[in-house]
C-alpha positions in Angstrom: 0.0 0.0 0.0 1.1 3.5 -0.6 0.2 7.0 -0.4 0.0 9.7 -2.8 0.4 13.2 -3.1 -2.7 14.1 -2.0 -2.4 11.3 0.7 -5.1 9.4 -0.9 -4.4 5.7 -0.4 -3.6 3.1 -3.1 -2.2 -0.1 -4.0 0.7 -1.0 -6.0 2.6 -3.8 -7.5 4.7 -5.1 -10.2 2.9 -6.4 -13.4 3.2 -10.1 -13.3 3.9 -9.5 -17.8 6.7 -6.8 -17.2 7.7 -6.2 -13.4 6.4 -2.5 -13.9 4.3 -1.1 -11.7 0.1 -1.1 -11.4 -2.0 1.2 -9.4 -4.6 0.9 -8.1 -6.2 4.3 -6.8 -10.3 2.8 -6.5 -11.2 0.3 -4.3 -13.6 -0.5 -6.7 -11.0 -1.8 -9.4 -10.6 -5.1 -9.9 -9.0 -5.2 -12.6 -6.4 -3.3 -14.5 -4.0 -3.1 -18.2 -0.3 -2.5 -17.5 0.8 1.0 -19.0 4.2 -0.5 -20.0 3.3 -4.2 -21.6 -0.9 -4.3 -22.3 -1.4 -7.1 -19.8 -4.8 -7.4 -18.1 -3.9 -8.3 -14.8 -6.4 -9.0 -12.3 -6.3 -8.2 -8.3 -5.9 -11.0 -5.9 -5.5 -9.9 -2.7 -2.2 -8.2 -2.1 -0.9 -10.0 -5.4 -1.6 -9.4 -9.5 -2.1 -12.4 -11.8 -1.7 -11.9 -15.7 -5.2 -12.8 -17.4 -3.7 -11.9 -21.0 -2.9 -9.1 -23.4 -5.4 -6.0 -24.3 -5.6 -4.6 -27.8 -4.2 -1.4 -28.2 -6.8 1.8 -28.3 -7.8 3.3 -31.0 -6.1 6.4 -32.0 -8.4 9.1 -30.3 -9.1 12.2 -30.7 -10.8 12.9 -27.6 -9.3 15.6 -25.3 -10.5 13.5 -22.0 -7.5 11.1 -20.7 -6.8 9.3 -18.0 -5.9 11.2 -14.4 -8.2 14.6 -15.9 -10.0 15.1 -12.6 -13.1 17.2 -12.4 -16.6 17.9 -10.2 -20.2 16.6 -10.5 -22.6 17.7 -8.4 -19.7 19.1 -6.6 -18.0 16.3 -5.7 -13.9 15.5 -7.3 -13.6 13.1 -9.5 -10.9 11.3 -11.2 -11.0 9.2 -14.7 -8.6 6.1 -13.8 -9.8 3.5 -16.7 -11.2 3.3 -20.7 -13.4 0.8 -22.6 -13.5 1.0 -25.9 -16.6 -0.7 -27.9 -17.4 -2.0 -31.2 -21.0 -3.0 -32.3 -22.3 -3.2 -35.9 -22.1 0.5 -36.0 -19.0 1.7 -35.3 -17.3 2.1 -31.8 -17.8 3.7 -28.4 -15.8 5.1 -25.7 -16.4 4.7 -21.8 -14.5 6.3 -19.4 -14.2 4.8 -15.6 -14.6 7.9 -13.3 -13.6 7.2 -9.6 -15.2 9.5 -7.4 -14.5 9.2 -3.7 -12.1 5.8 -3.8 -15.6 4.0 -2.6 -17.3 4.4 -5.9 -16.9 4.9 -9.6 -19.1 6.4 -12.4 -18.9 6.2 -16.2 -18.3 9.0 -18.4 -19.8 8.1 -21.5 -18.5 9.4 -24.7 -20.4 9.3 -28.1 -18.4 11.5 -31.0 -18.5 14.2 -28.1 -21.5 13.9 -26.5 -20.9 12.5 -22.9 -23.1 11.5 -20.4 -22.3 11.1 -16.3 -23.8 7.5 -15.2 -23.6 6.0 -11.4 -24.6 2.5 -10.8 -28.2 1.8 -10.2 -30.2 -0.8 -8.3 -32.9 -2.3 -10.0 -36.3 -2.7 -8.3 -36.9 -5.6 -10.7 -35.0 -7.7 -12.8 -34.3 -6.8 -16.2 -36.3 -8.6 -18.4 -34.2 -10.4 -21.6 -32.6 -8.1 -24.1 -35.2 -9.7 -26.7 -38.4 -8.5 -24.9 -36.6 -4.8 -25.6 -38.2 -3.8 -28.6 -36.7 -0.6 -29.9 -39.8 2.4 -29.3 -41.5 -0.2 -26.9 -42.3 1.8 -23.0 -41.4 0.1 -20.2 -40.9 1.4 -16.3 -38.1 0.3 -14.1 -38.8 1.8 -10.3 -41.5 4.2 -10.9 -39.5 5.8 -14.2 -41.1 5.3 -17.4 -38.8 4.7 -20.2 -38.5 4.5 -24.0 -36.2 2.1 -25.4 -34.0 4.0 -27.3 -31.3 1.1 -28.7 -30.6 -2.3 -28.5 -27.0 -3.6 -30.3 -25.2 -6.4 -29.6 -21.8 -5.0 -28.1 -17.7 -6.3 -28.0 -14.8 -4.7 -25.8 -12.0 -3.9 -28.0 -9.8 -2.8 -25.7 -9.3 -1.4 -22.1 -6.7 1.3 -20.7 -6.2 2.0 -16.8 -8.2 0.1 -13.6 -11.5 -0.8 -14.1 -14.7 -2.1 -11.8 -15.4 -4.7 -14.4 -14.1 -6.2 -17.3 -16.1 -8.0 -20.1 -14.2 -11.0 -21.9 -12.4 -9.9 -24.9 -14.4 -9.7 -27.9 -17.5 -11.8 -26.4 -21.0 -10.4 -27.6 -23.0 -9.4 -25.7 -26.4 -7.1 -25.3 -26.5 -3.5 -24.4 -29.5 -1.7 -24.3 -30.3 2.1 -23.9 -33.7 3.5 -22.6 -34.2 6.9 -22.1 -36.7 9.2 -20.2 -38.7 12.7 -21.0 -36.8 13.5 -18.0 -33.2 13.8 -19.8 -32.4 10.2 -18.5 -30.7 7.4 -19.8 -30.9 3.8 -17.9 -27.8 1.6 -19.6 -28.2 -2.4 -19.3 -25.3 -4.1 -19.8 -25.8 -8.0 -20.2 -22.0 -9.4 -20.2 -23.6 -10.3 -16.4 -25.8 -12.1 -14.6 -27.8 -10.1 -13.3 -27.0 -7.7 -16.1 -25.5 -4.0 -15.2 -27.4 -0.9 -14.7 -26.3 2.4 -15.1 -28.4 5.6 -14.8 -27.3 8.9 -16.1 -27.8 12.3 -17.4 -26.0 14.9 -20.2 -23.2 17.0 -19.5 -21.2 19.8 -20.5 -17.6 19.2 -20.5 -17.4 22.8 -19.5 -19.8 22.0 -16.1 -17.2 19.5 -15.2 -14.5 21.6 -14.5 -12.3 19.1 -15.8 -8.2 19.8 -15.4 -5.3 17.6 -16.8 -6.8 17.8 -20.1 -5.1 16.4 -23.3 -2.3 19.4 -24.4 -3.8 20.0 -28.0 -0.3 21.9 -28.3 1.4 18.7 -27.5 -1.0 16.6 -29.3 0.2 15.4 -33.2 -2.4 17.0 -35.5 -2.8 14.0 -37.9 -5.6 11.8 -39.0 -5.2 8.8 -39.9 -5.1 8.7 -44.1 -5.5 6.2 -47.4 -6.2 5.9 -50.7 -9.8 6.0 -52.2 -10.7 2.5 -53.1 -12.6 3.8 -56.0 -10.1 6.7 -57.9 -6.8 6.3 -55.1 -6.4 9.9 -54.1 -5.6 10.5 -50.5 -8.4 10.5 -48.3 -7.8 11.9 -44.2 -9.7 10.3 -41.4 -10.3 13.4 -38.7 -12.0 11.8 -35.6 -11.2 9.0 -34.2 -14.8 7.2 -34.5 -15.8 8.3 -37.9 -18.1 5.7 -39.8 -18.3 6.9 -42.8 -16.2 9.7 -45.0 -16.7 11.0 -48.7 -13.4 11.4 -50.8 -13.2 14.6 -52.1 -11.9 13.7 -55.7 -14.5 11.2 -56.7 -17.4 11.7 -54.1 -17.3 8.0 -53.1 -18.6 7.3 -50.0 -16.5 5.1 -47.8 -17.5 2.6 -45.1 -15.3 2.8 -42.1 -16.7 0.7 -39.6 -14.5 -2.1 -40.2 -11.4 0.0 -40.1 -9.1 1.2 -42.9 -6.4 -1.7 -43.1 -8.9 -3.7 -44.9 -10.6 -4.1 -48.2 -12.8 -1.0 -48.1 -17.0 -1.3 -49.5 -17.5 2.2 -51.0 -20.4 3.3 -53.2 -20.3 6.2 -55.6 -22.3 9.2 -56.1 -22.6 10.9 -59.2 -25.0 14.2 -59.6 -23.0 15.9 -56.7 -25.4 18.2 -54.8 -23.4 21.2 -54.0 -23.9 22.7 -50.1 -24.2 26.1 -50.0 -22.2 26.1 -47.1 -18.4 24.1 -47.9 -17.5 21.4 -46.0 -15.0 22.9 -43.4 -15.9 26.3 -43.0 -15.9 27.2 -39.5 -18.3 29.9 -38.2 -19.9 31.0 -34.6 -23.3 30.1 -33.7 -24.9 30.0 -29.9 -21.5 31.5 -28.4 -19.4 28.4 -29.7 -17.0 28.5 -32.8 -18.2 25.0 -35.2 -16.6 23.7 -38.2 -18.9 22.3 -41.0 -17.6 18.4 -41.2 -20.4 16.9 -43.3 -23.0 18.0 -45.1 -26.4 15.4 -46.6 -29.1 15.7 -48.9 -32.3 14.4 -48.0 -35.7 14.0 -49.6 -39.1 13.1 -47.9 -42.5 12.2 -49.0 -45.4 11.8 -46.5 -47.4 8.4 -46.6 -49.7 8.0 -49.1 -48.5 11.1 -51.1 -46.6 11.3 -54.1 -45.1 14.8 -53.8 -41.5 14.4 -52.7 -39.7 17.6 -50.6 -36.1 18.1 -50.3 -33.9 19.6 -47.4 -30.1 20.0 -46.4 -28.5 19.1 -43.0 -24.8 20.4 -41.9 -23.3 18.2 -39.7 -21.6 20.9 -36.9 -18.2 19.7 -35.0 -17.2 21.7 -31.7 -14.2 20.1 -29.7 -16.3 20.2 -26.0 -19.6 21.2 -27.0 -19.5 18.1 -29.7 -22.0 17.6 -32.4 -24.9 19.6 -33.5 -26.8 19.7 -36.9 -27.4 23.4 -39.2 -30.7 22.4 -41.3 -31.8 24.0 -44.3 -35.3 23.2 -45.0 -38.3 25.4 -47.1 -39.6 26.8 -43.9 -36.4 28.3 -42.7 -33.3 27.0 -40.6 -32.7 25.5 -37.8 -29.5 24.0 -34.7 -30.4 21.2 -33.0 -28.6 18.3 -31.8 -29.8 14.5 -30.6 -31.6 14.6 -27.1 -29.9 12.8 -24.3 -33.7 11.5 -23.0 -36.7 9.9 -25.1 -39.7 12.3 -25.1 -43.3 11.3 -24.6 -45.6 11.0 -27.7 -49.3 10.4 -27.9 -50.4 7.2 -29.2 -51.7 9.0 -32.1 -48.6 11.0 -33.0 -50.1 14.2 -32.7 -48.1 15.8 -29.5 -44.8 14.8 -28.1 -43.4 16.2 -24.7 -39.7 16.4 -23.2 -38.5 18.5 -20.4 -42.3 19.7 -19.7 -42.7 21.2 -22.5 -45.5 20.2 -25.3 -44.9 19.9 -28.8 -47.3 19.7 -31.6 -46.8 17.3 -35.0 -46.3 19.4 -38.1 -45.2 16.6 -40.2 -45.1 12.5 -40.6 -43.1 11.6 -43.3 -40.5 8.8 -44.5 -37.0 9.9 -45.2 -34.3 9.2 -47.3 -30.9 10.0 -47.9 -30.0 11.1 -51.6 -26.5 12.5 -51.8 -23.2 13.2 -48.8 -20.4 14.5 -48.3 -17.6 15.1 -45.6 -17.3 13.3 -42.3 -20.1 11.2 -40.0 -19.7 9.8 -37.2 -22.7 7.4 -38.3 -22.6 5.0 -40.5 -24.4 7.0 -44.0 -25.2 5.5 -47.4 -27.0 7.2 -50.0 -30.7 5.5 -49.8 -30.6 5.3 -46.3 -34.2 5.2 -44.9 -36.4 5.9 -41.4 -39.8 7.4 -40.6 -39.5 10.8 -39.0 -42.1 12.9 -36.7 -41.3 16.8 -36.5 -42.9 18.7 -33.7 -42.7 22.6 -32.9 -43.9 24.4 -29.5 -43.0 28.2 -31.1 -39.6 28.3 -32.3 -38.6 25.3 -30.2 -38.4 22.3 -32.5 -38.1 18.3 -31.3 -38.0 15.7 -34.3 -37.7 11.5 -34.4 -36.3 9.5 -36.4 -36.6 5.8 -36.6 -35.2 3.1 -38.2 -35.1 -0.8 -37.6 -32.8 -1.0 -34.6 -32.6 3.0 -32.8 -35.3 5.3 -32.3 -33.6 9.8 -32.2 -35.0 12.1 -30.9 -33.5 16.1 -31.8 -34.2 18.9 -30.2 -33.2 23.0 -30.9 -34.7 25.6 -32.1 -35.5 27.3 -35.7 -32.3 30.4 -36.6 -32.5 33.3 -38.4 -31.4 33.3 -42.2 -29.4 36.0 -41.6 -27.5 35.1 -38.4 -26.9 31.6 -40.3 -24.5 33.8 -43.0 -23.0 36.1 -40.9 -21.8 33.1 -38.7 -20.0 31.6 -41.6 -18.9 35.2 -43.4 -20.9 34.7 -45.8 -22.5 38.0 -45.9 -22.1 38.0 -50.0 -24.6 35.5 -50.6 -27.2 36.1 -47.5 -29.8 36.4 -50.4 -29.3 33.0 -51.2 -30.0 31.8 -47.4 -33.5 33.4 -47.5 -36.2 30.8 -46.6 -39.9 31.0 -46.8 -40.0 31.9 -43.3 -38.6 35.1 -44.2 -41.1 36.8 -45.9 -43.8 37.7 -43.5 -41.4 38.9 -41.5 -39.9 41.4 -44.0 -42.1 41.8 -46.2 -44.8 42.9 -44.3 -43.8 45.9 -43.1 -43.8 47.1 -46.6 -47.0 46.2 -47.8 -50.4 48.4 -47.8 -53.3 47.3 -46.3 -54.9 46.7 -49.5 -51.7 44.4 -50.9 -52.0 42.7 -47.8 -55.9 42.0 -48.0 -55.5 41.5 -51.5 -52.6 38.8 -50.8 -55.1 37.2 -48.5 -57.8 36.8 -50.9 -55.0 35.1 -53.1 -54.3 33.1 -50.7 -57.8 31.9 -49.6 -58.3 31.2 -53.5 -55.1 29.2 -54.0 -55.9 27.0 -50.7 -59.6 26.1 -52.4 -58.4 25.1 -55.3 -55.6 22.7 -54.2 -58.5 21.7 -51.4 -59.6 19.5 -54.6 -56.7 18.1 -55.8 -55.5 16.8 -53.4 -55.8 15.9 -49.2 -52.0 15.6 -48.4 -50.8 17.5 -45.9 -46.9 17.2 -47.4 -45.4 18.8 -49.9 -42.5 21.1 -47.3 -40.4 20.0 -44.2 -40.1 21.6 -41.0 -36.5 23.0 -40.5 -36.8 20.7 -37.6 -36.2 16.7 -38.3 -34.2 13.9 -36.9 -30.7 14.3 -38.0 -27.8 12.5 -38.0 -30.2 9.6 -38.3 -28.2 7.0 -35.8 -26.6 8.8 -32.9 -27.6 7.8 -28.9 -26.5 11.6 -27.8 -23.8 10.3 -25.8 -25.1 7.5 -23.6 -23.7 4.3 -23.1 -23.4 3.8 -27.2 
C-alpha cells in the first residue's frame, strides 16, 4: 500500500507481464491493463495475476485522458480506466470515473456527446434483451422509459483500472432507454444479473475538468489512405468516424470495419453542391463549429406522391460536440440529438420532453440522396427511417426511426441572416433566405390593400388545391431527426 500526493491511499505492484508497476487508486478496481506491456492483470488480494494481453486503443481524438479530474454535483472526481466498444455501428468510448475511492461512475463518450452515469439498483430484474423492442415503454422503479437502442456489443480494448471487465471480444447485449426527464438507464448484459447504469448529459465545460489532453502537445494528424474507387488521398479526422466521402471522386466510404482492410465504398454521381463548404468554420450559440459533413435528404409523406427536399450540416465543436445546421423550405434551424426519449401520444399528434408540449407538423419517410464530408454514423446514399417533426414556437423536437434505434433532436429554428453572418458569408445572405422570411420582412412594406389583396389570393389558392389533393406534405419543418443513428452520448 502507498500513499499519494494528496495522501489518498492506493495499491501498487509489479505487473506479473513486465515487473512495472500497477495502481490501483479505486477500491472498486478489480481489474487493471499494465501501461508498459498491455497485460490485463487481475487483483488477488495483495498480489496481480496476468489474465492476457489487451488490444491497443484506438487512435483518439478525444481531449478527455486518464488522471483529468473534475466535479459533478460538486464532488472531485478522477477518470482512472477506458473501454473502448465496437458493435455493428462503429465504436464507443467509456471512461471509468472514480469519485470518492468508494465508488466509480462512467463518463460516456459518443463523437463528443458524454453522459455522467452512477450505478443503479434495479427494483426488478431486467427482463431479456429480446423482450426490448426498440420504441416499446417500459418502467423500471417508478420511471417510465423508451427504449432508445438495443446492439449487440464487443470490448475492444481497455486502458487504466477498471470495476469490471467483459471477456475480450465476447457479444454481448446493451441496451439504452431513455426518459422525458433527460435520463438514460444503460443495461449491460455481459452479467448475470446484467449492469445498470443511470445517467444524465453533461457539458464538458460543467465538469470543470483539469489535466486535459495538451492540443499543443498533441500530433495534429488523421489517420489517411487511398480511395478505393479513384486512389487519391483520403484523411480520417476523428477517431470514431463511420463513414467519410473522398473529395476527388465523391465515393462514400465505409469505415466501420477499419481502414487496413478491403474498403465497401459506393459512388455518387450528380454531386449536390452545399451552400455552405464542408470545413468552414463559423460561430453560432456562443461556440466556434466547423462544418464536417453535409447530406441531402428528400421526404414524402405516406400515401402522397409529392416528394420535398432539405439539407442538414453536420456541426463539430471540440467540448460542445455535435450539432446539426438544417436548411429546409420553412427556414433553418441547430439542434442536436436529445440525451432522454420524449413522450408521444399514441396518435402521433403531441410529443413532450422536459415539460414542455410539442405539436406534429409533419409524418413523413426519409431518405438519404447525396453526402459528403465526415459522420460519425454509418451513411449510405438511400438510407431510410420514418420521422415525426414537432414545434412548441420556435422550439423544435423531431424523431427518427429506423429498424434497430429510435432519435429524438431537439433546438430551435435560426435566423437566415444570423446563419450567413456566422459563416462570413455576408455576399450570398440572399441565397439563405427561406420562406420563413417573408412575413417577416415583407410585411412591413406592404399596404393594407396588398396585404388583404394577398389574402384573398391566398384563400383562392388554398380552395383550389383543397380539390386536388388531401396531403398535408409537400414542405419540411427545419426541424427533423438528424444524424439519423446517434444515442446523444449515452452508453453507445
Amino acid at each position: 500500500m502507498a500513499t499519494d500526493s494528496s495522501q489518498q491511499r492506493y495499491y501498487r505492484a509489479p505487473c506479473p507481464g513486465c515487473g512495472a508497476p500497477v495502481e490501483f487508486r479505486s477500491a472498486q478496481s478489480t481489474h487493471a491493463v499494465c501501461p508498459y506491456c498491455q497485460s490485463t492483470v487481475v487483483r488477488q488480494g495483495e498480489t496481480l495475476a496476468r489474465t492476457g494481453k489487451m488490444a491497443e486503443l484506438f487512435d483518439d481524438f478525444s481531449p478527455l485522458q486518464l488522471f483529468a479530474a473534475g466535479r459533478i454535483q460538486d464532488q472531485p472526481f478522477t477518470l482512472v480506466g477506458r473501454l473502448q466498444y465496437s458493435y455493428e455501428g462503429g465504436r464507443w468510448t467509456e471512461w471509468i470515473a472514480a469519485l470518492d475511492g468508494e465508488r466509480t461512475g462512467i463518463l460516456s463518450e459518443d463523437n463528443g456527446a458524454f453522459v455522467f452515469s452512477l450505478p443503479h439498483q434495479l427494483q426488478r430484474e431486467a427482463p431479456d434483451p429480446a423482450e426490448l423492442r426498440v420504441g416499446a415503454t417500459t418502467a423500471f422503479n417508478g420511471q417510465s422509459y423508451t427504449v432508445a437502442s438495443n446492439e449487440q456489443v464487443r470490448l475492444v480494448s481497455a486502458q487504466g483500472e477498471l470495476p469490471r471487465l467483459p471477456e475480450l471480444g465476447r457479444p454481448f447485449a446493451v441496451v439504452e432507454l431513455r426518459s422525458d426527464q433527460g435520463l438514460v438507464l444503460s443495461l449491460d448484459y455481459d452479467t448475470r444479473p446484467p449492469g445498470a447504469y443511470l445517467g444524465r448529459s453533461v457539458q464538458l465545460e460543467d465538469l470543470q475538468l483539469t489535466g486535459l489532453r495538451d492540443e499543443s502537445a498533441k500530433e495534429e494528424k488523421g489517420r489517411s489512405f487511398n480511395c478505393p474507387n479513384c486512389g487519391s488521398p483520403v484523411t480520417v479526422n476523428f477517431a470514431e468516424s463511420k463513414s467519410i466521402t473522398c473529395r476527388a471522386c465523391n465515393s462514400i466510404i465505409d469505415l466501420t470495419q477499419g481502414i487496413g482492410g478491403e474498403l465497401r465504398h459506393a459512388e455518387q454521381h450528380e454531386p449536390v453542391q452545399p451552400l455552405i463548404p464542408v470545413g468552414t468554420t463559423g460561430q453560432l450559440q456562443g461556440a466556434q463549429w466547423q462544418v464536417v459533413g453535409f447530406q441531402h435528404r428528400m421526404g414524402v409523406a405516406p400515401g402522397d406522391d409529392e416528394h420535398f427536399g432539405w439539407n442538414e450540416y453536420l456541426l463539430y465543436n471540440k467540448k460542445r460536440g455535435f450539432s446539426f445546421l438544417v436548411d429546409a423550405e420553412d427556414g433553418w434551424s441547430l439542434v442536436k440529438p436529445t440525451t432522454g426519449a420524449p413522450t408521444m401520444a399514441e396518435s402521433g399528434s403531441r410529443a413532450t420532453y422536459l415539460g414542455k408540449v410539442y405539436q406534429q407538423q409533419y409524418a413523413y419517410n426519409a431518405e438519404t440522396t447525396y453526402v459528403a464530408g465526415e459522420f460519425y454514423w454509418q451513411v449510405e446514399r438511400g438510407q431510410k427511417s420514418f420521422n415525426r417533426d414537432f414545434a412548441s414556437g420556435t422550439a423544435l423536437l423531431s424523431m427518427e426511426r429506423s429498424a434497430n434505434e429510435l432519435t429524438w433532436s431537439s433546438g430551435s429554428k435560426i435566423d437566415s441572416a444570423a446563419v450567413a453572418a456566422a459563416f462570413k458569408l455576408d455576399g450570398k445572405k440572399d441565397m439563405f433566405k427561406r420562406g420563413d422570411a417573408l412575413p417577416v420582412s415583407a410585411a412591413g412594406k406592404l399596404g393594407c390593400g396588398t396585404i388583404i389583396l394577398i389574402i384573398v389570393v391566398i384563400i383562392i389558392l388554398l380552395i383550389i388545391l383543397s380539390t386536388c389533393t388531401s396531403s398535408s406534405g409537400g414542405s419540411r419543418s427545419s426541424g427533423g431527426s438528424y444524424g439519423g443513428y446517434s444515442s446523444g452520448g449515452g452508453h453507445k
